[in-house]
Backbone as a chain_set.jsonl record, in Angstrom:
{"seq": "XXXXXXXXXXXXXXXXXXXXXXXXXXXXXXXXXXXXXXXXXXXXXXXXXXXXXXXXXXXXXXXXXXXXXXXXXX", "coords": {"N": [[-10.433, 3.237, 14.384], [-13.102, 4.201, 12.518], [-14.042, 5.087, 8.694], [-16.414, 6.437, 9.045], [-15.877, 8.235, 11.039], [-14.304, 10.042, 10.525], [-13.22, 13.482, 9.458], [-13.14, 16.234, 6.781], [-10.679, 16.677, 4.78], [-8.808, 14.825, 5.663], [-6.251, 11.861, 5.564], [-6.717, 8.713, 5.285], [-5.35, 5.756, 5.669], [-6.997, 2.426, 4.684], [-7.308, -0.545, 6.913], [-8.864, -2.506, 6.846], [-12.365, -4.455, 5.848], [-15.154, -4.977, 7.001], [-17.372, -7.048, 7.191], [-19.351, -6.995, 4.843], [-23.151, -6.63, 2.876], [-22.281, -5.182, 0.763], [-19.226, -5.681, 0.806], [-17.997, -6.702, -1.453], [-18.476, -5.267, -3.572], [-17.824, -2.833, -2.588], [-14.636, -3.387, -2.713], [-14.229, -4.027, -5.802], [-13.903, -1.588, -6.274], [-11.72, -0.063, -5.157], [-11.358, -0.138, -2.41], [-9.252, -1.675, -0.958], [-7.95, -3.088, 1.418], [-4.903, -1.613, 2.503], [-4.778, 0.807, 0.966], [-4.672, 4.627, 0.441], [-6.892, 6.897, 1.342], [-8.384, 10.139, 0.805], [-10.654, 12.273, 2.503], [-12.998, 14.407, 0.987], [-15.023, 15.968, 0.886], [-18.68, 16.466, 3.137], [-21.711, 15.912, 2.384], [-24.339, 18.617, 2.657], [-25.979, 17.806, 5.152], [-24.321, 16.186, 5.651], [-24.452, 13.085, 4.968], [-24.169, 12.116, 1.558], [-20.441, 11.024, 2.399], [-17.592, 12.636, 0.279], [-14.92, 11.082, -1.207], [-11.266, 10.905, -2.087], [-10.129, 8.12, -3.882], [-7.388, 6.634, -5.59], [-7.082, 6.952, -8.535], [-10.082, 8.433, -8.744], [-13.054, 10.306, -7.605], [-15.141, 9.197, -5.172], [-18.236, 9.284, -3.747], [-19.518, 8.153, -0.88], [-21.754, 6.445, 1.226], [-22.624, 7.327, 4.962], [-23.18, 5.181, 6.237], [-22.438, 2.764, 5.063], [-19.737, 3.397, 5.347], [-19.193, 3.125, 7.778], [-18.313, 0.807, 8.111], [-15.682, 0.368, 7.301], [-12.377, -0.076, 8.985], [-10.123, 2.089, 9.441], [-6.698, 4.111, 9.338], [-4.948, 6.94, 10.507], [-3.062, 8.888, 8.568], [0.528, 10.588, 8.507]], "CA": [[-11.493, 4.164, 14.027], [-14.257, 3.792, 10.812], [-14.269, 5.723, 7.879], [-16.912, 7.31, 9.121], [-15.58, 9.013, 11.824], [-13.241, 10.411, 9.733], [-13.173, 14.457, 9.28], [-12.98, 16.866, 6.298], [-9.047, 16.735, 4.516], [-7.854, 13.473, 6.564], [-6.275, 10.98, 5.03], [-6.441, 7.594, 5.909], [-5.126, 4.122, 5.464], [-7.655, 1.283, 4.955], [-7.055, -1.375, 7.622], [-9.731, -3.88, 6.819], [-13.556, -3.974, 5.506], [-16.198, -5.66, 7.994], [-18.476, -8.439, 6.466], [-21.17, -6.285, 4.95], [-23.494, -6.792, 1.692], [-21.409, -4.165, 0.068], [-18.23, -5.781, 0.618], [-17.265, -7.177, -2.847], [-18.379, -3.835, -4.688], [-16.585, -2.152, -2.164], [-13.698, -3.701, -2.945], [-14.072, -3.739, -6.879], [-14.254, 0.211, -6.53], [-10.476, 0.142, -4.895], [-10.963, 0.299, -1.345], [-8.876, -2.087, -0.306], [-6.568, -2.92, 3.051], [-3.054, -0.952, 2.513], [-4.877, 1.934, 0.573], [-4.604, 5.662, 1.143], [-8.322, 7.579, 1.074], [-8.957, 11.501, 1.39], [-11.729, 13.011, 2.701], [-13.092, 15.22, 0.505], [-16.181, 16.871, 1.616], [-19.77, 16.059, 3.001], [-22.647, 16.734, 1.742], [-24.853, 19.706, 4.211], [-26.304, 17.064, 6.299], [-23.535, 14.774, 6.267], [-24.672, 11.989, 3.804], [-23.033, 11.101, 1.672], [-19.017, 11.699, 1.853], [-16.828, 12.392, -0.877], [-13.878, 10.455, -0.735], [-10.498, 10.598, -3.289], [-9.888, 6.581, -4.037], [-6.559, 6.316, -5.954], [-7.01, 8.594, -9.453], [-10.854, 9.099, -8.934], [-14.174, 10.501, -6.351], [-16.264, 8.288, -4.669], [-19.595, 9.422, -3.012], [-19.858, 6.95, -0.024], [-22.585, 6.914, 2.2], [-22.158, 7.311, 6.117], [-23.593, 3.623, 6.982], [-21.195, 2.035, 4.381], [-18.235, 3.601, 5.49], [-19.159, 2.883, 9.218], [-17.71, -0.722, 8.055], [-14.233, 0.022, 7.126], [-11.496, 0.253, 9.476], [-8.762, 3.045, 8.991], [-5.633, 4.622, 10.43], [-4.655, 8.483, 9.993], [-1.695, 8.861, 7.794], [0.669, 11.409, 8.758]], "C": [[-12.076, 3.727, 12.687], [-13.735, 5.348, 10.291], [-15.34, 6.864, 8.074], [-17.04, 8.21, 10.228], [-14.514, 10.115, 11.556], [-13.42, 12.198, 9.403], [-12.86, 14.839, 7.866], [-11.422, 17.082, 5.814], [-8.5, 15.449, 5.288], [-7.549, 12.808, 5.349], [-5.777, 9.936, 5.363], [-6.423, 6.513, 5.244], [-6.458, 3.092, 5.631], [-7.235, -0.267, 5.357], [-7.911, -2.569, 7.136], [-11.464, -3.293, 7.039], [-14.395, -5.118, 6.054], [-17.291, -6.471, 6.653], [-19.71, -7.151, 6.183], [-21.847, -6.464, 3.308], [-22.711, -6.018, 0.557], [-20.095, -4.307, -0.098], [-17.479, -6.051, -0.614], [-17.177, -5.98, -3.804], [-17.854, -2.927, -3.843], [-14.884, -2.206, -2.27], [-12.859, -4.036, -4.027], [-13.55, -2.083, -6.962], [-12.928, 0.723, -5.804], [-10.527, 0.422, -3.33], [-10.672, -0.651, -0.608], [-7.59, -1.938, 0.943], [-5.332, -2.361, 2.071], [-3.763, 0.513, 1.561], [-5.374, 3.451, 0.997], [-6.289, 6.314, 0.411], [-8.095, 9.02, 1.398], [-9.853, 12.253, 1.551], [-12.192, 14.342, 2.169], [-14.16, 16.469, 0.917], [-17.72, 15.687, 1.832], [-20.331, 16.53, 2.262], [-23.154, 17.676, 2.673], [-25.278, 18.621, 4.694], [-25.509, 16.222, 6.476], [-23.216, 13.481, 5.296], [-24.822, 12.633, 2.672], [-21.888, 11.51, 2.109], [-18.542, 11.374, 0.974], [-15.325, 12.261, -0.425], [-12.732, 10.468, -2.615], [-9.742, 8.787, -3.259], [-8.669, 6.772, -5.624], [-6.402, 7.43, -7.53], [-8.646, 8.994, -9.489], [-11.54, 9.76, -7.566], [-14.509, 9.55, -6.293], [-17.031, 8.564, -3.965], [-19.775, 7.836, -2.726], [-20.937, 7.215, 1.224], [-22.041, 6.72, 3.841], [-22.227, 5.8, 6.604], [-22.69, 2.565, 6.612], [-20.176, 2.504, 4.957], [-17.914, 3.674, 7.23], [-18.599, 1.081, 9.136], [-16.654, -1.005, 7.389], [-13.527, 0.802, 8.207], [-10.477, 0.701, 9.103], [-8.134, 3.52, 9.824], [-5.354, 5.847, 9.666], [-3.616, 7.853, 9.737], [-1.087, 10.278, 8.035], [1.156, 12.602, 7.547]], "O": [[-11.5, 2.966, 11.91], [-13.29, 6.311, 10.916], [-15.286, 7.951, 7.499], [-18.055, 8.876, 10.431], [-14.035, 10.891, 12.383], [-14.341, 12.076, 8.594], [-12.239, 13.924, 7.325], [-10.818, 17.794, 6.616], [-7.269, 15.455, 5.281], [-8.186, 12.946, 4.304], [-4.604, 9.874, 5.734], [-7.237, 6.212, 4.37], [-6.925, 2.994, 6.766], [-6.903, -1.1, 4.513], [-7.352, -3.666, 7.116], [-11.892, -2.395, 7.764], [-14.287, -6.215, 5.507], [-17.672, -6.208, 5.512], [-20.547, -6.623, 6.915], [-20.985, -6.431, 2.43], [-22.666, -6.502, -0.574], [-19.491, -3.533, -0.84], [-16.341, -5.601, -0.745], [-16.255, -5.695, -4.568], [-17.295, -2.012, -4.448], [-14.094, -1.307, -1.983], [-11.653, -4.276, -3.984], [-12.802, -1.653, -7.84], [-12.859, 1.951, -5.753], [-9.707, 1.249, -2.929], [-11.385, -0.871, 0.371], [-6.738, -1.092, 1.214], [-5.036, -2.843, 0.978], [-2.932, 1.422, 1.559], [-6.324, 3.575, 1.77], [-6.668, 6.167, -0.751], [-7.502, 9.146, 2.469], [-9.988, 13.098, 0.666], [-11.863, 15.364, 2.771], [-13.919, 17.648, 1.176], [-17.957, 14.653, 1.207], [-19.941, 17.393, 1.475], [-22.472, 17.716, 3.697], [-24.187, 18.054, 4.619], [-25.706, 15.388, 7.361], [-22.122, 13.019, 4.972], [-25.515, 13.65, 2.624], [-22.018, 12.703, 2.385], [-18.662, 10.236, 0.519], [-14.688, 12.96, 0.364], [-13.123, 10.209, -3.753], [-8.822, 8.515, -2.488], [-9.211, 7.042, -6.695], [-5.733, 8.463, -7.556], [-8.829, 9.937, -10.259], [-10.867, 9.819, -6.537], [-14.331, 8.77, -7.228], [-16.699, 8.006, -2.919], [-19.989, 6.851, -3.432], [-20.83, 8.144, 2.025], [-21.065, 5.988, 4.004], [-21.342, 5.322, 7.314], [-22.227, 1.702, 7.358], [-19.416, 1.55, 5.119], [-16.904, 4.072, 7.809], [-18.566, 0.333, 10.113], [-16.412, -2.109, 6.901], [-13.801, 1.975, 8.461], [-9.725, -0.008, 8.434], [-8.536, 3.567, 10.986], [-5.464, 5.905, 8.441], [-3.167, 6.808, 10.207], [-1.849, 11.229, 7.866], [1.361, 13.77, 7.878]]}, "num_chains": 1, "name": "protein.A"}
């Protein structure tokens, strides 16, 4: 499953981040493979989500985060 299929409170493992222009500053900004993410809230329409990345937020948009692969954590 993507990141951006991802629901409200989940929290998921990052499996691996798809070739995309955004990959390197995605991956400065801590979201790499083996790390845990939690879904914090959308915005009302959806875009962006807020995501907890290790001690901070991250407002990620839906299109970006349709290009990382994650696994629920139980």
């Amino acid at each position: 499953m993507t990141l951006k299929e991802g629901k409200t409170g989940m929290k998921l493992r990052i499996q691996s981040l798809a070739d995309s222009p955004l990959k390197e500053r995605l991956l400065t900004m801590g979201l790499l493979p083996g790390t845990v993410v939690e879904i914090l809230r959308s915005a009302p329409l959806g875009d962006p989500m807020t995501l907890s990345v290790r001690s901070y937020n991250l407002a990620l948009r839906r299109a970006d985060a349709a290009n990382i692969e994650v696994t629920a954590v139980q």
